[in-house]
N, C-alpha and C positions, 0 to 999 in steps of 0.2 A: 715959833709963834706965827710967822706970816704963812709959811707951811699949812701951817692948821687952818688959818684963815682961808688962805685958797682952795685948800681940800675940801673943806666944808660949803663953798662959796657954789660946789657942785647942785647944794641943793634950793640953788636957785630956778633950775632948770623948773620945779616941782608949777610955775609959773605956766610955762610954755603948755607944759602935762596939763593944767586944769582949763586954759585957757581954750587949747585942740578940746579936749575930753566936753567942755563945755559947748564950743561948737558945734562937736559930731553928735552930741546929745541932742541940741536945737534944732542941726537939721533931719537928725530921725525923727525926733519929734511932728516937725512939719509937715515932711515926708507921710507920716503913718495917717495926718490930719487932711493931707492932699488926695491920699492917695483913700481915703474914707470918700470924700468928696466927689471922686471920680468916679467911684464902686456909686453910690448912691444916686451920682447922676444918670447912669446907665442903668441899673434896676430901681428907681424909686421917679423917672422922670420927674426930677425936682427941677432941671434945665433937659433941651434936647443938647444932644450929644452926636454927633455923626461919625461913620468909623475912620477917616482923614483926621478928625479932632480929637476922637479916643485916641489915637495911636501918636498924635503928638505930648497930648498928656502925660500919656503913659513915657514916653522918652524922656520928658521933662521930669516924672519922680524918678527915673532912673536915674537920670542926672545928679537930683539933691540925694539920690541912695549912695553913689558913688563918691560925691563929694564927702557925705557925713563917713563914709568907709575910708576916705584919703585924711581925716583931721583925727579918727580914732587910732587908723596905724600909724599916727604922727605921735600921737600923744602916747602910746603902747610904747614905742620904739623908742622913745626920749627919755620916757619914767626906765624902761630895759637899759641902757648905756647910759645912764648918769644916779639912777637911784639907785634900783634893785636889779640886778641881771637875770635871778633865777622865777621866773611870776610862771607858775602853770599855763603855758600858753602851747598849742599847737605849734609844730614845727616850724610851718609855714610862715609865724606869726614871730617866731624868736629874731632878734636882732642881738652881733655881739661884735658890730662897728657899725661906725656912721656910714659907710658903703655900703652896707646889708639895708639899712632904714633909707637914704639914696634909692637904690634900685628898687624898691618894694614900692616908693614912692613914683619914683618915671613909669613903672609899669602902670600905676594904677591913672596915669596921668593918661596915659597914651588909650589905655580906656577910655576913659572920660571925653579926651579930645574927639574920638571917633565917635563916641554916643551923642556928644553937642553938634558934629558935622551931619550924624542921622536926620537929628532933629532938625536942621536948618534943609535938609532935602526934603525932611516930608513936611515940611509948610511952606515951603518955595510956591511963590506964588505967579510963577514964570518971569517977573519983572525984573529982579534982584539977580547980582552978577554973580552966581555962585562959584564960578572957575577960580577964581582970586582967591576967595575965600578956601578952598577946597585945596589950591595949590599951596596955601601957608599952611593950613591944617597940613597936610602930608611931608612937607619938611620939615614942620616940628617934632612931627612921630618919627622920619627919617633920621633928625638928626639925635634925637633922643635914643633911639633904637644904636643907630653907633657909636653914643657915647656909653649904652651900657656894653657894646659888643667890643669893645678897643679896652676900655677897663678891666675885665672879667678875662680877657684873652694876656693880659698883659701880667697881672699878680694873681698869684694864687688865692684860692677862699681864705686858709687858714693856715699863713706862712709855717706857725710851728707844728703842723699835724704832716711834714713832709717826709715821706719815705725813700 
């Protein structure tokens, strides 16, 4: 009976799934509504626009693209390794441990952190200490980068697929 209880208690995860899935929904959403805004400021002069301020814009939907693409393979990866494992997904996109949805996640982090670092160079307004800023940006990618490099180097992908 507790058996059953716990085994089934799996599909509480279904939580975290709608919650991300909710999220990356929100922020495409916004994204698509930002990113309308910015199209329309530049060919409908509804505001001027200059190209230093298009190009922060534009790194800034990037930014909410990326992030809505970090809470979707959250939510993919969750519903794959607690609901259903087999969902027609791309390779690229399959999870089948919590180390596969891990590193799918650092990678896309390590994105994101460098796209948010772009952004803060192209509206640097000379005043603001960027090196600091610049210098933790790069150890966090550093050290992320060797935490997926020491992991991967260390156990196999798929201990029982070994020859």
């Amino acid at each position: 009976m507790f058996a059953r209880i716990i085994s089934s208690s799996r599909f509480l995860i279904i939580i975290a799934v709608l919650g991300s899935f909710l999220g990356a929904t929100s922020l495409l959403t916004y994204g698509a509504y930002e990113t309308f805004t910015v199209v329309a400021s530049v060919f409908g002069n509804i505001r001027e626009i200059k190209g230093k301020q298009l190009l922060l814009e534009v790194i800034e939907l990037i930014d909410l693209f990326l992030l809505s693409t970090v809470f979707y393979v959250i939510a993919v990866g969750l519903y794959e390794l607690f609901i259903q494992d087999n969902l027609p997904l791309p390779k690229w996109l399959e999870f089948h441990t919590l180390d596969d949805l891990k590193d799918k996640l650092v990678g896309v982090i390590i994105v994101a952190l460098a796209v948010l670092f772009l952004g803060q160079i192209v509206s640097w307004d000379g005043q603001r200490d960027l090196l600091g800023y610049g210098v933790a940006v790069a150890l966090v990618i550093a050290a992320l980068t060797y935490f997926l490099s020491q992991k991967s180097s260390k156990t196999p992908k798929y201990p029982d697929k070994m020859t």
